[in-house]
C-alpha positions in Angstrom: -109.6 -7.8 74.3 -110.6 -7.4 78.1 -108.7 -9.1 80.7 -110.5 -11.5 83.0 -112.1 -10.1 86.0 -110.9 -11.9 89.3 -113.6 -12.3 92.3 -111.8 -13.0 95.2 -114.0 -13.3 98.3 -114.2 -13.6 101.8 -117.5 -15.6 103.2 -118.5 -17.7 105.8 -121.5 -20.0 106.2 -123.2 -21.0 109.2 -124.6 -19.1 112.5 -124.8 -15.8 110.9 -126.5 -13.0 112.1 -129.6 -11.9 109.3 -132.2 -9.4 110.2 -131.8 -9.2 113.8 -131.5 -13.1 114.5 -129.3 -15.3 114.4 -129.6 -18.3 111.5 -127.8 -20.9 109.6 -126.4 -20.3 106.1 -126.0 -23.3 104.1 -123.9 -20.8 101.6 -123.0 -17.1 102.9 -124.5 -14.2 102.3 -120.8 -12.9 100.4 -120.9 -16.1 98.8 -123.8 -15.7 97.4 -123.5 -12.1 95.9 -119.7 -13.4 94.2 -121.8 -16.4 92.7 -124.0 -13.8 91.2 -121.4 -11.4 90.0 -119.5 -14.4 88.4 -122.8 -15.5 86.3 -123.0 -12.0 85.1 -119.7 -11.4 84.4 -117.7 -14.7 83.3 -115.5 -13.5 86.1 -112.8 -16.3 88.2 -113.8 -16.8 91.8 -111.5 -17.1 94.5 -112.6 -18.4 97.5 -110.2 -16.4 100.6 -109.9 -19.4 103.3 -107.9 -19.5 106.0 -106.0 -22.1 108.3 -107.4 -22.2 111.2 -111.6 -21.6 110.9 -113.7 -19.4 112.7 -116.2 -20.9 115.4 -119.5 -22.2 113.9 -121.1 -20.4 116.9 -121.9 -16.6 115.9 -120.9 -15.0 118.9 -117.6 -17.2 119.1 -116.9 -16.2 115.9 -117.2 -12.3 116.6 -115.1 -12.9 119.2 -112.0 -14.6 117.2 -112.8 -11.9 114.9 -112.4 -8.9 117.4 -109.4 -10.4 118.6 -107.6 -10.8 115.2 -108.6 -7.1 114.6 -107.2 -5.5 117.8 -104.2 -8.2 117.0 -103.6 -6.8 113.6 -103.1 -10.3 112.4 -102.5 -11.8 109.6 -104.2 -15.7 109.5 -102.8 -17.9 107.1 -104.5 -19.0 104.2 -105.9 -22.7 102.8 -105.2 -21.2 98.8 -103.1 -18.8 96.8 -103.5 -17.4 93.4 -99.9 -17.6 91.8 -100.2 -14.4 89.9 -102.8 -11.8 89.4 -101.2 -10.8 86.5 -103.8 -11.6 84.3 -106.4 -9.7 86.1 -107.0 -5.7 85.6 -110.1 -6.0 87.3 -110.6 -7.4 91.0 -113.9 -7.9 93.0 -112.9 -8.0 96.3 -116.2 -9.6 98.3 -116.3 -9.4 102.2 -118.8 -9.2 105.1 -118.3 -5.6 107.7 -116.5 -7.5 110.8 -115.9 -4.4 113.3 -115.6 -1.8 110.8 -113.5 -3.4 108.1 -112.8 -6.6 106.5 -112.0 -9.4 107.6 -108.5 -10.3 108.9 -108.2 -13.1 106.1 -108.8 -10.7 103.6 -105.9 -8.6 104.9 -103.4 -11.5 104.2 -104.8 -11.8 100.7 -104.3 -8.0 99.9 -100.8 -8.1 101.3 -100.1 -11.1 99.3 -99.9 -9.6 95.9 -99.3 -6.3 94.2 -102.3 -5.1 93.1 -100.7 -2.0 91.3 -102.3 -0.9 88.4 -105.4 -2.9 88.8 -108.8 -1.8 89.7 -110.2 -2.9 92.6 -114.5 -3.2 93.8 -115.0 -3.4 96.7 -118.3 -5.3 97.8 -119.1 -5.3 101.4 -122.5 -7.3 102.5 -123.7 -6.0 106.3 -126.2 -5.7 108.5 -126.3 -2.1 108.8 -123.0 -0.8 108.5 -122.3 -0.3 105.4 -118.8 -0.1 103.9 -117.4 0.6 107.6 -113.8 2.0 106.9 -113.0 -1.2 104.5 -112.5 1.5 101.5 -109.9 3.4 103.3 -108.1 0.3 104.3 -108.3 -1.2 100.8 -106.4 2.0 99.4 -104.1 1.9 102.1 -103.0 -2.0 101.7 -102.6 -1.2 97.7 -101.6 2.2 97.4 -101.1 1.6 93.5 -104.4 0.3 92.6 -107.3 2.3 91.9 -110.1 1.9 94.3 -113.6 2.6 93.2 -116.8 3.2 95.3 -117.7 0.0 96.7 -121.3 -1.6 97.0 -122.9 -2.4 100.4 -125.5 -5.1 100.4 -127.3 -6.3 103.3 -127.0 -9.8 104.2 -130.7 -10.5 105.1 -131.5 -9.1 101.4 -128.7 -10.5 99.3 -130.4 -13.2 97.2 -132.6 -10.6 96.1 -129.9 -8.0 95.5 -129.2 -9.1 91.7 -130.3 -5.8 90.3 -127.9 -3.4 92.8 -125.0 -6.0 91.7 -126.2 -5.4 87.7 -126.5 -1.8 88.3 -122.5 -1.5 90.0 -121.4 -3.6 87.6 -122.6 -1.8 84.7 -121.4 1.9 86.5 -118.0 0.7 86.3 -118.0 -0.5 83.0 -118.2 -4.6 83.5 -121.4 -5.1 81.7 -122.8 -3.7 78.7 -126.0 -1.4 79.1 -128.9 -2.6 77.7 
C-alpha cells in the first residue's frame, strides 16, 4: 500500500500581482493549485504560515520579501508537522519571490529530514518560471530525490487542472486513463 502524499504549501492571498496588474486574491494562486492537487490525489495539505505576516500591500510585501532573501532568514512559523514520516511523497507548492522560494518555505525544509522522500516541486509565477527554487530544494535536502518541478502561471492557475493531472500522472501519483 502507498503512503500518503503530503502537500505542504507556501501561498498568500491579497494584493497580488496577475497578468501585469496588480489584484486582490480572495484564495492564492498556490493555494489554489494545492486545493487541486489534493482533490486529485487524496493528498494531506499543509498550509506553511509564518509568524509575523507579510504586508497586504504588493509592493510592501516584495519588499519584506527581498529583504528576508538578502538576510538569508529563517521566519518562524504559525504550524509544524510533527513527523513526516508517514509521507514518501511531498508536494512542495510556492510562488517565485526573487528567484526562489519563499523564505518561509526555507524554515519548513530545514525543519525536517526529508531523506529518502521524493519531493515536487510546484512553483506558480508570473514569468519566471522555476527560478533557481530546484537547485535550492536539492541543496536544503541533499537526501531526498528531487524531481522536475511544474511552473504554473498565477494569472492562469484556475484553469491549470490539466498541466497539474498531466505532472501528476508523469511521476506516477495518478493512474493513466
Amino acid at each position: 500500500m502507498k503512503k500518503p502524499i503530503l502537500i505542504a504549501y507556501f501561498s498568500r492571498a491579497g494584493s497580488n500581482y496577475i497578468s501585469g496588474q496588480i489584484v486582490n486574491l480572495s484564495v492564492g494562486n498556490t493555494e489554489v493549485a494545492a486545493m487541486k492537487i489534493q482533490e486529485m490525489t487524496g493528498g494531506e495539505l499543509f498550509k506553511i504560515n509564518q509568524v509575523h505576516k507579510y504586508s497586504d500591500d504588493y509592493i510592501t510585501c516584495t519588499e519584506q520579501a527581498k529583504q528576508e532573501l538578502q538576510e538569508n532568514a529563517r521566519p518562524e512559523l504559525t504550524d509544524s508537522l510533527d513527523s513526516i514520516d508517514g509521507f514518501e511523497t511531498i508536494i512542495l507548492g510556492y510562488p517565485n519571490w526573487w528567484g526562489t522560494m519563499p523564505m518561509p518555505v526555507w524554515t519548513f525544509l530545514e525543519s525536517h529530514d526529508f531523506s529518502g522522500k521524493t519531493i515536487l516541486p510546484l512553483c506558480t509565477n508570473e514569468g519566471s518560471g522555476m527560478g533557481g527554487s530546484e537547485r535550492d530544494i536539492k541543496k536544503l535536502c541533499p537526501g531526498a530525490k528531487v524531481v522536475n518541478g511544474l511552473a504554473i502561471q498565477g494569472g492562469s492557475v484556475k484553469n491549470a487542472g490539466k498541466s497539474i493531472e498531466s505532472w501528476l500522472k508523469t511521476n506516477g501519483l495518478l493512474q493513466a486513463r
